[in-house]
VOVOVO-30074 format. One record per residue (C-alpha): residue in three letters; chain; x, y, z. Coordinates in Angstrom, 2 decimals, m for minus. Example, Ala and Ser with C-alpha at 12.3 -4.5 7.8 and 13.67 -1.06 7.14 Angstrom:
# VOVOVO-30074
 rest kette      xx      yy      zz
  Ala     A   12.30   m4.50    7.80
  Ser     A   13.67   m1.06    7.14
# end
This chain:
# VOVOVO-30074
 rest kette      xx      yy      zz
  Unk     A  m21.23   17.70   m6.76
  Unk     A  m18.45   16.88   m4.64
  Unk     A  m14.65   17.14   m4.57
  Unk     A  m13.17   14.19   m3.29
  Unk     A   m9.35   13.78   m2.73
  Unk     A   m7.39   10.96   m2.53
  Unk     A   m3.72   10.74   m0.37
  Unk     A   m1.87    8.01   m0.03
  Unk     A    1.95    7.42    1.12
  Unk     A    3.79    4.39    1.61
  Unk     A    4.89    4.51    5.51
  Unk     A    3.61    5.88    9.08
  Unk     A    6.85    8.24    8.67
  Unk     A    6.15    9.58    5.30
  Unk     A    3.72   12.84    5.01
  Unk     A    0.57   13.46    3.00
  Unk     A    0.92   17.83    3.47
  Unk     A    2.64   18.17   m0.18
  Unk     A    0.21   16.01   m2.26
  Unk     A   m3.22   18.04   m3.09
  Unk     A   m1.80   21.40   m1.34
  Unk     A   m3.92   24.20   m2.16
  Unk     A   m6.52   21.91   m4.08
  Unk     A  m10.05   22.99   m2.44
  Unk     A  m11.96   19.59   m1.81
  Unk     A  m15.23   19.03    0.35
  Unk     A  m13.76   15.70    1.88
  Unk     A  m10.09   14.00    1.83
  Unk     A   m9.51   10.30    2.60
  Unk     A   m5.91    9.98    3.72
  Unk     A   m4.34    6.41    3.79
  Unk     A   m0.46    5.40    5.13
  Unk     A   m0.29    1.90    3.46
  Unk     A    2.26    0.25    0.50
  Unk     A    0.83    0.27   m2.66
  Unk     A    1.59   m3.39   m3.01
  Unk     A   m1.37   m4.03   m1.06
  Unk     A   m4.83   m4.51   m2.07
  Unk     A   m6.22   m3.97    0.76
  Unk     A   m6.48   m0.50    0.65
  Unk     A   m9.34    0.71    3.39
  Unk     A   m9.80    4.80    2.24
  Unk     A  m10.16    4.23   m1.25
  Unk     A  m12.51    1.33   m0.93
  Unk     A  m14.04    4.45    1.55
  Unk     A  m13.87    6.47   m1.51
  Unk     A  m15.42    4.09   m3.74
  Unk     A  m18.46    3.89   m2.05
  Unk     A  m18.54    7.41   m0.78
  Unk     A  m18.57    9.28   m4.63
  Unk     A  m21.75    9.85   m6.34
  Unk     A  m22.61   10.72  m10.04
  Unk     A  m21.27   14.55  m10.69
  Unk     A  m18.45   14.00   m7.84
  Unk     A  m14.68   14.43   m8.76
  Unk     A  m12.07   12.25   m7.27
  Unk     A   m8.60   13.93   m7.22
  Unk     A   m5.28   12.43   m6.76
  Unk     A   m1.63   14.06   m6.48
  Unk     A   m0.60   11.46   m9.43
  Unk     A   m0.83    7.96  m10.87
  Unk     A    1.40    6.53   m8.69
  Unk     A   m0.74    7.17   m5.46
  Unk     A   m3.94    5.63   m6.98
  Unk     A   m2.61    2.44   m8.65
  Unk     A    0.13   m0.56   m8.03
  Unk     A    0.21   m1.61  m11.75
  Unk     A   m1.51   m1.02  m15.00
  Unk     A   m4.44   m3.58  m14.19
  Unk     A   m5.22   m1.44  m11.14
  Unk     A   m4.68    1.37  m12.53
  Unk     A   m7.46    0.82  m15.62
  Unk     A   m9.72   m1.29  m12.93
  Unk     A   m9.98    1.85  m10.85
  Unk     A  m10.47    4.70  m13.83
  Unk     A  m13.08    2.76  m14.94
  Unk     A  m14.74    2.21  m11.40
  Unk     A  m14.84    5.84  m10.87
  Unk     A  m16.04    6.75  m14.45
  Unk     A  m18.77    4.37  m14.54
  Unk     A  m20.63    5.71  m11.47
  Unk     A  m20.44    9.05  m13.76
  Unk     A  m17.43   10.76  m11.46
  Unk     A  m14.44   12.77  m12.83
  Unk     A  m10.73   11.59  m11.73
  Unk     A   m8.33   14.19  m12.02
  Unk     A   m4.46   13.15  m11.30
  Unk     A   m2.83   16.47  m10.55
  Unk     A    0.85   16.40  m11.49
  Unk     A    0.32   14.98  m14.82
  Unk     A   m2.98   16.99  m15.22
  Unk     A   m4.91   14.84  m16.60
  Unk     A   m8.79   14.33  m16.41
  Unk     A  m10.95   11.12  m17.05
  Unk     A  m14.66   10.76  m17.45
  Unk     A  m16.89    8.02  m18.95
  Unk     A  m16.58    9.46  m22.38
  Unk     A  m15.03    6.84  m24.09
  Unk     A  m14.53    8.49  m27.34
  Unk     A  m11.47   10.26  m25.97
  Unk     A   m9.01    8.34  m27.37
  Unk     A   m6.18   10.54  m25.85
  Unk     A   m6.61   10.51  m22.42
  Unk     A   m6.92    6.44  m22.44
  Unk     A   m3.64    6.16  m24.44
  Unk     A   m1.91    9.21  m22.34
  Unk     A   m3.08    6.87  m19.21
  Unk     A   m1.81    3.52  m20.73
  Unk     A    1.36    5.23  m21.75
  Unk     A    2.07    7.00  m18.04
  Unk     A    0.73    4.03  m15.85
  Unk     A    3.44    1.80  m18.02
  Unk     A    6.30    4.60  m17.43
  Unk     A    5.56    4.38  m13.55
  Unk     A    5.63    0.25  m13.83
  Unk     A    8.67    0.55  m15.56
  Unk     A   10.11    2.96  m13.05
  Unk     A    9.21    0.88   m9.94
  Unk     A   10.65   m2.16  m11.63
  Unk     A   13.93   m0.88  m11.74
  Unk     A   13.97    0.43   m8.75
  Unk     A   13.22   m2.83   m7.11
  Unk     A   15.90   m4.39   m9.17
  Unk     A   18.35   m1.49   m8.06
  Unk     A   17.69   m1.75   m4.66
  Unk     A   17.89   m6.22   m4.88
  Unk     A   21.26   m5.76   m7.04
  Unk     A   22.53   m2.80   m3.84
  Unk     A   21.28   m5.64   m1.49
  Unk     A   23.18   m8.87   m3.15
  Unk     A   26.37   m6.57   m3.20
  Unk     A   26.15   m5.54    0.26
  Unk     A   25.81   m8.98    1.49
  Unk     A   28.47  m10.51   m0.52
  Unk     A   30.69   m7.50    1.05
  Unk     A   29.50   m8.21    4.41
  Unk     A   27.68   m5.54    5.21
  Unk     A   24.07   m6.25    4.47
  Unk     A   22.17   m7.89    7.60
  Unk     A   19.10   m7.73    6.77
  Unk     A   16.25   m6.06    8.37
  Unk     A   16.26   m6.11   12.27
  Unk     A   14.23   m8.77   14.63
  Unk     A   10.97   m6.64   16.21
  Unk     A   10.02   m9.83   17.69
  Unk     A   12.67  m11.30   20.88
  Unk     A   11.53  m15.27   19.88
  Unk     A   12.89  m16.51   23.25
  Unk     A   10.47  m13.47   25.50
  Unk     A    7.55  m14.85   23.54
  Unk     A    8.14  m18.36   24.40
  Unk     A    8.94  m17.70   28.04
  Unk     A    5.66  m16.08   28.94
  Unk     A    3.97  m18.69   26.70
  Unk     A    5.53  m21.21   29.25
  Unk     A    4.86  m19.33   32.44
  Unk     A    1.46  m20.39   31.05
  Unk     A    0.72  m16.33   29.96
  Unk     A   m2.23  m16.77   27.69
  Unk     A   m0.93  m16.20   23.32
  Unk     A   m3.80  m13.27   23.55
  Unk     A   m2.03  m11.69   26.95
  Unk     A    1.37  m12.39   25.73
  Unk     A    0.90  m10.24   22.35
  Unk     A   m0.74   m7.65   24.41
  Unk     A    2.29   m7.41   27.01
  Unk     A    5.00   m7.30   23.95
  Unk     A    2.80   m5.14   21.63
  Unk     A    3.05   m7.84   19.34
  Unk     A   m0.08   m8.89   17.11
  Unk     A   m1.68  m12.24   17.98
  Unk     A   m0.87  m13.80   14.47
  Unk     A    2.83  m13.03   15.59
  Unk     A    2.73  m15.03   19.26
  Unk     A    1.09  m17.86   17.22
  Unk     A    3.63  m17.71   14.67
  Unk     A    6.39  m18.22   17.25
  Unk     A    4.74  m20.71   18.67
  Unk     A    3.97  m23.00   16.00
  Unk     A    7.77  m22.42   14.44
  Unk     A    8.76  m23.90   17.40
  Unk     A    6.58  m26.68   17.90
  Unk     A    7.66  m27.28   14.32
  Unk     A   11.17  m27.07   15.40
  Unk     A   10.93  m29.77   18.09
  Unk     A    8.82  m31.76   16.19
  Unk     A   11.37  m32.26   13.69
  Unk     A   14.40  m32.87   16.16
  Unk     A   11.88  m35.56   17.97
  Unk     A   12.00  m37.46   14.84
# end
């Protein structure tokens, strides 16, 4: 039997010290990547790493799962390879017992709260944003990217693969670039 933990936060900047502090675990997979993503490397790690008997811990819900069809997709992932999942702060404990009725309606309920919660806050924070800009004062996020740097090396005939490497740009971006404006000319041509 193993105890597995799970740590996830949103950003690079963000830090994973506070979440399963003082928790004893034989292995921790730690991941910096937005919920809103699927593609989620550690747990998938995690998935395939826990065996029947092992216990998967996580700080809370809301590090685990991006909605309540993840959220029951996963519990039931875990379960059915006979693990535990703990979630810390609202200390609660799944198995594959499916006769207790509480925990799968104390689940439901909390996974719904922290929907609801990150709902509104994304409605808060669009509503701050359509204020701001009517005011102003909202530009938007910054360029990473200088367009016109990328296109210049393209043209000194700087390979797309050499070019992201030299900006510290991915590949996808350089391509990007270039295709918006062979797009761009395109269209004027016409």
């Amino acid at each position: 039997m193993a105890y597995v933990g799970y740590v996830r936060v949103s950003t690079m900047d963000q830090s994973t010290e506070r979440q399963l502090e003082g928790i004893a675990l034989d292995k921790v997979f730690e991941e910096k990547v937005s919920a809103r993503t699927a593609d989620r490397p550690k747990l998938n790690e995690v998935l395939d790493y826990i065996r029947e008997g092992d216990e998967v811990v996580v700080h809370d819900i809301s590090r685990l799962a991006r909605n309540m069809e993840d959220l029951h997709r996963l519990v039931r992932q875990i379960t059915d390879k006979g693990c535990t999942l703990r979630f810390v702060k609202e200390n609660l404990t799944f198995t594959n017992d499916q006769t207790d009725a509480v925990s799968q309606l104390l689940l439901s309920m909390l996974g719904a709260v922290y929907q609801f919660e990150r709902n509104i806050m994304l409605e808060r924070q669009r509503e701050g944003i359509a204020i701001a800009k009517a005011k102003g004062r909202y530009k938007g996020r910054p360029k990473s990217i200088d367009r016109s740097e990328i296109l210049a090396l393209l043209d000194d005939g700087l390979s797309m693969r050499k070019t992201a490497g030299k900006l510290g740009v991915s590949l996808s971006t350089v391509q990007r670039v270039k295709m918006e404006n062979l797009t761009c000319f395109g269209a004027m041509d016409h």
